[in-house]
SELOLO-194500 format. One record per residue: residue number from 1; residue in three letters; x, y, z of N, C-alpha, C, O, CB in turn. Coordinates in nm, 2 decimals, always signed. Glycine has a CB too. Example, Ala and Ser with C-alpha at 12.3 -4.5 7.8 and 13.67 -1.06 7.14 Angstrom:
# residues 2
NODE	i	aa	n_px	n_py	n_pz	ca_px	ca_py	ca_pz	c_px	c_py	c_pz	o_px	o_py	o_pz	cb_px	cb_py	cb_pz
NODE	1	ALA	+1.32	-0.57	+0.78	+1.23	-0.45	+0.78	+1.32	-0.33	+0.78	+1.42	-0.33	+0.85	+1.13	-0.45	+0.90
NODE	2	SER	+1.28	-0.22	+0.71	+1.37	-0.11	+0.71	+1.29	+0.00	+0.79	+1.34	+0.11	+0.80	+1.41	-0.06	+0.57
END
This chain:
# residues 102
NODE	i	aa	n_px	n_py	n_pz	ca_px	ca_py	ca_pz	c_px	c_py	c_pz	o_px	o_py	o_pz	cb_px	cb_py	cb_pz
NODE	1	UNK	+0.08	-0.12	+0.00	+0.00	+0.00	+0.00	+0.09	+0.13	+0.00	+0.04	+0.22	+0.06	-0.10	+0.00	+0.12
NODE	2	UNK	+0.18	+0.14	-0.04	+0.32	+0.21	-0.10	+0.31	+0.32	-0.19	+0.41	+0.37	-0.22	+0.41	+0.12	-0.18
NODE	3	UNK	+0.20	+0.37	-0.24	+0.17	+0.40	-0.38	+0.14	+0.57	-0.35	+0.12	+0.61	-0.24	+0.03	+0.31	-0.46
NODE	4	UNK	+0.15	+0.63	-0.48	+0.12	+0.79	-0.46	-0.05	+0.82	-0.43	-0.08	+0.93	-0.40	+0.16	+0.87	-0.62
NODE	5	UNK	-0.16	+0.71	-0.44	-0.25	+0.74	-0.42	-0.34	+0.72	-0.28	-0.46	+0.73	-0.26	-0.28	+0.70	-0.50
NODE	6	UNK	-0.27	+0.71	-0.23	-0.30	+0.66	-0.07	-0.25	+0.78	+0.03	-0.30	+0.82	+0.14	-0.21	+0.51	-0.02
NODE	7	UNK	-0.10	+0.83	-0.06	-0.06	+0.92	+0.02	-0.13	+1.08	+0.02	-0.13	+1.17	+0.10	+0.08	+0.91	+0.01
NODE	8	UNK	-0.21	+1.07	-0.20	-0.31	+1.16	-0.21	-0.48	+1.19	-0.12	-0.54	+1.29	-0.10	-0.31	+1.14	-0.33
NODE	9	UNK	-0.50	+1.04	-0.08	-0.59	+1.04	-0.03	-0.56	+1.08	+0.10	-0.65	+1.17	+0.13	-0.65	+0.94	-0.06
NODE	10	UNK	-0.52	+1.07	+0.15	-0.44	+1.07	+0.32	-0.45	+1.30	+0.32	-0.54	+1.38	+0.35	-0.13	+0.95	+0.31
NODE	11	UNK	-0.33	+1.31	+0.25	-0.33	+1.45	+0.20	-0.47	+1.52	+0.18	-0.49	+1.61	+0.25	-0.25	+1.46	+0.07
NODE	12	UNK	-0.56	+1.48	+0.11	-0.69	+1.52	+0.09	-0.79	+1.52	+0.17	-0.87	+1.61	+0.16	-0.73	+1.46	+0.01
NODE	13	UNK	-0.78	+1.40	+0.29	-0.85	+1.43	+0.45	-0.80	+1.50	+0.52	-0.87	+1.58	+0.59	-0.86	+1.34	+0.54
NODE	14	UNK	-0.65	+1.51	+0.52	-0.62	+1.64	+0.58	-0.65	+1.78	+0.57	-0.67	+1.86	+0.66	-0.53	+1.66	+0.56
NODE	15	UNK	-0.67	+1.79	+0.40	-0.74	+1.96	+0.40	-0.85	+1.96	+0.44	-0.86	+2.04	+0.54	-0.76	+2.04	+0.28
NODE	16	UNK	-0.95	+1.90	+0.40	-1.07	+1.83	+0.43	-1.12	+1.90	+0.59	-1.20	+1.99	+0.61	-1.03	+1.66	+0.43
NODE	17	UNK	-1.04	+1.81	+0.69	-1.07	+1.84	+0.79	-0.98	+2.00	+0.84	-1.00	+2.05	+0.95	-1.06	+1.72	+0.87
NODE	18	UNK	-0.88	+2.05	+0.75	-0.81	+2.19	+0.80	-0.94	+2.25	+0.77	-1.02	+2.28	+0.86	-0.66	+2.26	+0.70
NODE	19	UNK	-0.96	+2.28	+0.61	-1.07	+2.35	+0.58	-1.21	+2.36	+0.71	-1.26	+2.46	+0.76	-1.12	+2.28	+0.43
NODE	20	UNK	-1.23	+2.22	+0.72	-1.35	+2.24	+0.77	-1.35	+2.31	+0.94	-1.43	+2.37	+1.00	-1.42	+2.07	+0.77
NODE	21	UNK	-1.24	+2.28	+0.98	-1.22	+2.39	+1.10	-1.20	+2.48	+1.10	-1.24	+2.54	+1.19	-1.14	+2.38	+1.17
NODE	22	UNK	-1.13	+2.57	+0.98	-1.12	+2.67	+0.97	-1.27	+2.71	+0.98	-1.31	+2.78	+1.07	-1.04	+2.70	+0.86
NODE	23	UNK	-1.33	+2.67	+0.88	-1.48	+2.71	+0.85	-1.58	+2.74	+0.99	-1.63	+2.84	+1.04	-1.56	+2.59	+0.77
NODE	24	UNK	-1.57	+2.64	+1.01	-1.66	+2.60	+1.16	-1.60	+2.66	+1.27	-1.70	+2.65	+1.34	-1.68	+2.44	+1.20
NODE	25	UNK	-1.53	+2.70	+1.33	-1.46	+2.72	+1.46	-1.49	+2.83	+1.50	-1.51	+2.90	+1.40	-1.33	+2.71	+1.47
NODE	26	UNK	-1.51	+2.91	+1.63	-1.48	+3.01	+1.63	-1.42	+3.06	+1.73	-1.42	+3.18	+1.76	-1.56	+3.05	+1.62
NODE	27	UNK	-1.34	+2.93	+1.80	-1.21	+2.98	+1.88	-1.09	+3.01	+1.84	-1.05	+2.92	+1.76	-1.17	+2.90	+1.97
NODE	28	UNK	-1.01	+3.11	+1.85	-0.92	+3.14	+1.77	-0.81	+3.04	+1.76	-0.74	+3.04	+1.66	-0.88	+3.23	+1.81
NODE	29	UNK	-0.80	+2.94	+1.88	-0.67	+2.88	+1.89	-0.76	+2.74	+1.79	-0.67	+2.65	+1.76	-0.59	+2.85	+2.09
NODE	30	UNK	-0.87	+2.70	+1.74	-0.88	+2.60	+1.69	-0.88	+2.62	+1.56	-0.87	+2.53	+1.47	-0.98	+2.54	+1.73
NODE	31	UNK	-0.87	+2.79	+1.52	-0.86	+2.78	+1.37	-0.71	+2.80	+1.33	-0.67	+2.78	+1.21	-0.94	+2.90	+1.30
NODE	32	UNK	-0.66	+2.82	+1.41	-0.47	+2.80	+1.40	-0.48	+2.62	+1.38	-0.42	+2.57	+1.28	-0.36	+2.85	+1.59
NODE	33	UNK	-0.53	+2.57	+1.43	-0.48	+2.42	+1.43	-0.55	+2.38	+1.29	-0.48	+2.29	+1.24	-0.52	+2.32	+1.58
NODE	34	UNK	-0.66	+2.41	+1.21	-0.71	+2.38	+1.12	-0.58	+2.47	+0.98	-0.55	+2.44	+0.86	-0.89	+2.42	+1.13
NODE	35	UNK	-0.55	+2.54	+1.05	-0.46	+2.65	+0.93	-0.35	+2.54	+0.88	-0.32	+2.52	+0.77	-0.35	+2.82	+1.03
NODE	36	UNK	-0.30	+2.46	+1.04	-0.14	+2.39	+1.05	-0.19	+2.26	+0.99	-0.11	+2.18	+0.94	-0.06	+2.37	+1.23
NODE	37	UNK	-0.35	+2.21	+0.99	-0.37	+2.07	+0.91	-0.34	+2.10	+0.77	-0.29	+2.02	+0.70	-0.53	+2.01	+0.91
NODE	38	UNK	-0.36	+2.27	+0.71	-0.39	+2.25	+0.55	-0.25	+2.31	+0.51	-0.24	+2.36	+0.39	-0.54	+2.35	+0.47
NODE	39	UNK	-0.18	+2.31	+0.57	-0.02	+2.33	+0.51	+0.06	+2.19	+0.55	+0.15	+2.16	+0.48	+0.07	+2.47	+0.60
NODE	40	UNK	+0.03	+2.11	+0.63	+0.08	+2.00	+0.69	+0.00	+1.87	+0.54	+0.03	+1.76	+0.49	+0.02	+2.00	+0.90
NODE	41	UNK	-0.09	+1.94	+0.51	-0.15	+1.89	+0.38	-0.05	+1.90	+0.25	+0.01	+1.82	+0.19	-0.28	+1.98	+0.35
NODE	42	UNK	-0.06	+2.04	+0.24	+0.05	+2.07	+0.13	+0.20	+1.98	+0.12	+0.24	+1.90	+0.02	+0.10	+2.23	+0.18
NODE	43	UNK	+0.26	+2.01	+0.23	+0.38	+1.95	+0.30	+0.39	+1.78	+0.27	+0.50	+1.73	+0.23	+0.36	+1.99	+0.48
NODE	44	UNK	+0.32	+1.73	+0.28	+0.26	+1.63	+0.23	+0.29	+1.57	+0.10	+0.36	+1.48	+0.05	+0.16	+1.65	+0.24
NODE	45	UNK	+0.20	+1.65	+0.04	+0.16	+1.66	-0.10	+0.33	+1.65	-0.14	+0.39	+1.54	-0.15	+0.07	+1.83	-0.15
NODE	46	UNK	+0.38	+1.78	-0.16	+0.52	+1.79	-0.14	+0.62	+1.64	-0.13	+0.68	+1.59	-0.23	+0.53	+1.87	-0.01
NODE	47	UNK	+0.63	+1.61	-0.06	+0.72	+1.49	+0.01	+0.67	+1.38	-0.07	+0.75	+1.33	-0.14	+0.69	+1.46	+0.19
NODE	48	UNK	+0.54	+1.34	-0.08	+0.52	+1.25	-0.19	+0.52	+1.23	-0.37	+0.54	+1.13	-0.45	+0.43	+1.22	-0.16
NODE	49	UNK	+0.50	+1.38	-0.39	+0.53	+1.37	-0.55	+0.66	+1.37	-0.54	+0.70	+1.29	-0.63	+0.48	+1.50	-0.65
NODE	50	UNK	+0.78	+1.41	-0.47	+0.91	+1.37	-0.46	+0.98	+1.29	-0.44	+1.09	+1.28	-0.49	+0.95	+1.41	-0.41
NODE	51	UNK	+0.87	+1.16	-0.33	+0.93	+1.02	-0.37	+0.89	+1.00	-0.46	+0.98	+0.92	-0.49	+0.92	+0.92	-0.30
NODE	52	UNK	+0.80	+0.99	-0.57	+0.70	+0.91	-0.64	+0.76	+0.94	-0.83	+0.73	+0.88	-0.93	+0.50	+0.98	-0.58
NODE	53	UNK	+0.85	+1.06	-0.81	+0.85	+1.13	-0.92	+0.95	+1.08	-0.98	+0.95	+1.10	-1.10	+0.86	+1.26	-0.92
NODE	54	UNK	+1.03	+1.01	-0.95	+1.15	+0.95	-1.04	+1.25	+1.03	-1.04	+1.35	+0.98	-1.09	+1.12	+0.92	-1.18
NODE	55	UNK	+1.25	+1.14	-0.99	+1.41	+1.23	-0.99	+1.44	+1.21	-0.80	+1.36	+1.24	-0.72	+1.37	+1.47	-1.06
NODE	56	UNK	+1.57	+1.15	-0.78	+1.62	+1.19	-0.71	+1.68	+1.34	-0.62	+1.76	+1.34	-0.53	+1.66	+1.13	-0.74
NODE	57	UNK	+1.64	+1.40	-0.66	+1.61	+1.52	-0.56	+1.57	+1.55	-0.47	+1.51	+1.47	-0.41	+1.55	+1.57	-0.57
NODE	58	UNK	+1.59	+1.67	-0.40	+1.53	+1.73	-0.26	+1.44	+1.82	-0.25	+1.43	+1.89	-0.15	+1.62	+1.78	-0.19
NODE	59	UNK	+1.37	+1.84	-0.39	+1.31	+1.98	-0.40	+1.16	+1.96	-0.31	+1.12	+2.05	-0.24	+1.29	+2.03	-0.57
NODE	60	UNK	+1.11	+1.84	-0.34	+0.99	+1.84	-0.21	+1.04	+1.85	-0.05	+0.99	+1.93	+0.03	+0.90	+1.68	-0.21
NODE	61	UNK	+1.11	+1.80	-0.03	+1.15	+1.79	+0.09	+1.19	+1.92	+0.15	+1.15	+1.95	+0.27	+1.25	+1.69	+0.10
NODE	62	UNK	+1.29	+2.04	+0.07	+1.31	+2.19	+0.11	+1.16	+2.27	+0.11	+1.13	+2.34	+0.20	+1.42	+2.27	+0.00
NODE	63	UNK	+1.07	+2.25	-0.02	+0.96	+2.30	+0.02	+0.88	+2.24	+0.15	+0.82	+2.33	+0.21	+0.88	+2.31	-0.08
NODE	64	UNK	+0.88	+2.12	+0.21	+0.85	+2.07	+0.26	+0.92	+2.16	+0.47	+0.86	+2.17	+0.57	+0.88	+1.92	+0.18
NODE	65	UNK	+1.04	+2.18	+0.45	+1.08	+2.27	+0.52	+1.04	+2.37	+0.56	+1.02	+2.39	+0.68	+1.15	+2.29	+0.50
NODE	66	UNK	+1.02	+2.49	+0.42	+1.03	+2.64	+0.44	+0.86	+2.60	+0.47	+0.80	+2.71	+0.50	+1.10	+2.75	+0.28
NODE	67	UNK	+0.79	+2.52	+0.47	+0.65	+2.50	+0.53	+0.62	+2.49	+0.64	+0.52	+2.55	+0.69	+0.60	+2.42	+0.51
NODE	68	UNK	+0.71	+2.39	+0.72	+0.71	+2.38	+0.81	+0.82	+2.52	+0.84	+0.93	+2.47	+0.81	+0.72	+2.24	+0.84
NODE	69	UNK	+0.84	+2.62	+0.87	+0.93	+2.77	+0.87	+0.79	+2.84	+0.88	+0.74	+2.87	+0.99	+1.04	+2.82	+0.71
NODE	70	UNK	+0.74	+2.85	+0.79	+0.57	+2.95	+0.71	+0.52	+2.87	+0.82	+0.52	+2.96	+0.91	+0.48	+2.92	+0.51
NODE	71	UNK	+0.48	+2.78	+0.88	+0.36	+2.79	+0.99	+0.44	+2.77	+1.16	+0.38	+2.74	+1.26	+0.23	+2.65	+0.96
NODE	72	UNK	+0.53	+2.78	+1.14	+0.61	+2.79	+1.32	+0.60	+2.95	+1.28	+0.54	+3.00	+1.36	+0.84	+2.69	+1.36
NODE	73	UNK	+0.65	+3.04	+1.19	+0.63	+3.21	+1.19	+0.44	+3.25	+1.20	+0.39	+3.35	+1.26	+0.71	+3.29	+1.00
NODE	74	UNK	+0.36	+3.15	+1.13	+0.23	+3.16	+1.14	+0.16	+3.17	+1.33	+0.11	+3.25	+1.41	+0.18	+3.02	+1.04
NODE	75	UNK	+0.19	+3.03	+1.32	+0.14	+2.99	+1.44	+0.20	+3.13	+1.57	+0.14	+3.16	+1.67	+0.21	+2.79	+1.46
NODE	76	UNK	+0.32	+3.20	+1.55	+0.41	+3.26	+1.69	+0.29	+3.43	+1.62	+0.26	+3.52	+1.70	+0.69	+3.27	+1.68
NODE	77	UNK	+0.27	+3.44	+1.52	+0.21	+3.62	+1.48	+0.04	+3.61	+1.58	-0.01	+3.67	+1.67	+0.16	+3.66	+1.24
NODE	78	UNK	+0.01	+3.47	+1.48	-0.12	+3.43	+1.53	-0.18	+3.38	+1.66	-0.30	+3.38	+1.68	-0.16	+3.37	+1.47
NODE	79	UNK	-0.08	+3.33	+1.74	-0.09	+3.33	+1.93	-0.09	+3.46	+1.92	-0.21	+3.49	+1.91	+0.05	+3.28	+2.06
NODE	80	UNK	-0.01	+3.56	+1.92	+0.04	+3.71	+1.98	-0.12	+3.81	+1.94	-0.19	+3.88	+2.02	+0.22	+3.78	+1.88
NODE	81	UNK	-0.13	+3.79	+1.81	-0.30	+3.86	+1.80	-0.38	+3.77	+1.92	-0.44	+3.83	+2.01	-0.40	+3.82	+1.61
NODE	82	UNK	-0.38	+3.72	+1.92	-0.49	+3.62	+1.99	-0.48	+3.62	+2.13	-0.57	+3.57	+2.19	-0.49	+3.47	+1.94
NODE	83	UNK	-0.38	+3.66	+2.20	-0.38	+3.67	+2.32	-0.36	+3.84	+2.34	-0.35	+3.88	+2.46	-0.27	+3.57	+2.38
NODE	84	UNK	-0.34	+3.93	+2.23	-0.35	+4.10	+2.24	-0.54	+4.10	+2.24	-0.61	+4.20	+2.28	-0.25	+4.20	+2.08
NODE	85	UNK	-0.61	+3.96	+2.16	-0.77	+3.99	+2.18	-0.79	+3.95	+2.28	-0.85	+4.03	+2.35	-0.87	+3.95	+2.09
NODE	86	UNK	-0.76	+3.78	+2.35	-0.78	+3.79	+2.51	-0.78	+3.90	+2.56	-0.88	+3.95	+2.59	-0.70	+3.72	+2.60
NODE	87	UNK	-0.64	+3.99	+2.56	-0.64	+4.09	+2.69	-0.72	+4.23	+2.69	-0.73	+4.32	+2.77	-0.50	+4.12	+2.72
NODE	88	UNK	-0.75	+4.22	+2.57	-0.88	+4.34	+2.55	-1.01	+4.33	+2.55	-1.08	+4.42	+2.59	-0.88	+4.39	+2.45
NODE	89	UNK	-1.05	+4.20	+2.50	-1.20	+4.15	+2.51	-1.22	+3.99	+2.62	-1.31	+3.92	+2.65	-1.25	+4.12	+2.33
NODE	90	UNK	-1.09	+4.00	+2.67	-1.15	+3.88	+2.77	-1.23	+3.76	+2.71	-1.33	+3.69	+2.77	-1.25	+3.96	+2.88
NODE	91	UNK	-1.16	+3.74	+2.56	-1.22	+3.61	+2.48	-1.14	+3.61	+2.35	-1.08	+3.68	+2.27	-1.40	+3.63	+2.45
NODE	92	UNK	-1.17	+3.48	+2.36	-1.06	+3.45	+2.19	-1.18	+3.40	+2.09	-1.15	+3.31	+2.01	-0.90	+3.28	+2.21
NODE	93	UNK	-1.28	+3.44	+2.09	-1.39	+3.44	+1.96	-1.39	+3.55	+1.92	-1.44	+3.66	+1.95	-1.53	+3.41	+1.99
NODE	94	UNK	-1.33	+3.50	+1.81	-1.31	+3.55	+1.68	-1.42	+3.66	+1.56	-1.40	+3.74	+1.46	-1.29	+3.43	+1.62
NODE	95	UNK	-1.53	+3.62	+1.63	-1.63	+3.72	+1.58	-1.62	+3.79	+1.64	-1.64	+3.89	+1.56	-1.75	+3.70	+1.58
NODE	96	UNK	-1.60	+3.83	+1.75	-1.60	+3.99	+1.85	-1.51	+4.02	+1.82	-1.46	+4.05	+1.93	-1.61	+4.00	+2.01
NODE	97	UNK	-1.40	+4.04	+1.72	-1.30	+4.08	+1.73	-1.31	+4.19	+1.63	-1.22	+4.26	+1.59	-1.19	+3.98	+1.72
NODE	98	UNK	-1.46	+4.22	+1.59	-1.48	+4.37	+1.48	-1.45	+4.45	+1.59	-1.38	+4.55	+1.60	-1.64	+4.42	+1.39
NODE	99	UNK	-1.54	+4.40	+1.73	-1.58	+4.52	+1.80	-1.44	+4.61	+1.82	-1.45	+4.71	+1.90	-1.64	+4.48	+1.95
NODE	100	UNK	-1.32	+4.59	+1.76	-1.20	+4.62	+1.79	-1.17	+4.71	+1.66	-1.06	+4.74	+1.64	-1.11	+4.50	+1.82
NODE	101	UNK	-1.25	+4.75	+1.59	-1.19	+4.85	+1.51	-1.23	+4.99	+1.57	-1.31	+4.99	+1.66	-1.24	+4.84	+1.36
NODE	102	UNK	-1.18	+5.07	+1.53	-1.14	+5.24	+1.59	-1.28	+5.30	+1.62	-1.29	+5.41	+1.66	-1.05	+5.35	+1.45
END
């Protein structure tokens, strides 16, 4: 069970359920974790067209890096909003967070 299509299907529940958290959530810290399923998707994606492709290369595997880079910088901006909206609205739902324009 070795094959590029298992590891597409695998990849494809992952966005699946990123997307669907993103969508549905409205705690801030659960739509970070749906953000890190649909790059951890990507990342994925990545790593297997690179085994699967017949060139010995590393080019999935560096994008596969600077991804995992893009959501360790994601995940440290998006705590720091999210605990500057705790400490102003005393909640990390994400809908109340208009009440914060000027």
């Amino acid at each position: 069970m070795d094959n590029l299509t298992s590891y597409l299907v695998i990849s494809g529940i992952l966005f699946s359920l990123g997307i669907f958290g993103v969508m549905t959530r409205r705690n801030g810290v659960a739509i970070l974790m749906g953000i890190e399923l649909i790059l951890n998707s990507a990342s994925l994606n990545f790593v297997a067209f690179n085994r699967f492709g017949g060139m010995h290369r590393l080019d999935g595997h560096v994008f596969s890096i600077f991804i995992i880079v893009l959501a360790a910088a994601e995940a440290a901006v998006a705590l720091a909003i999210i605990i500057n909206l705790f400490k102003n609205l005393e909640t990390v739902n994400v809908d109340q967070a208009d009440s914060m324009k000027g």
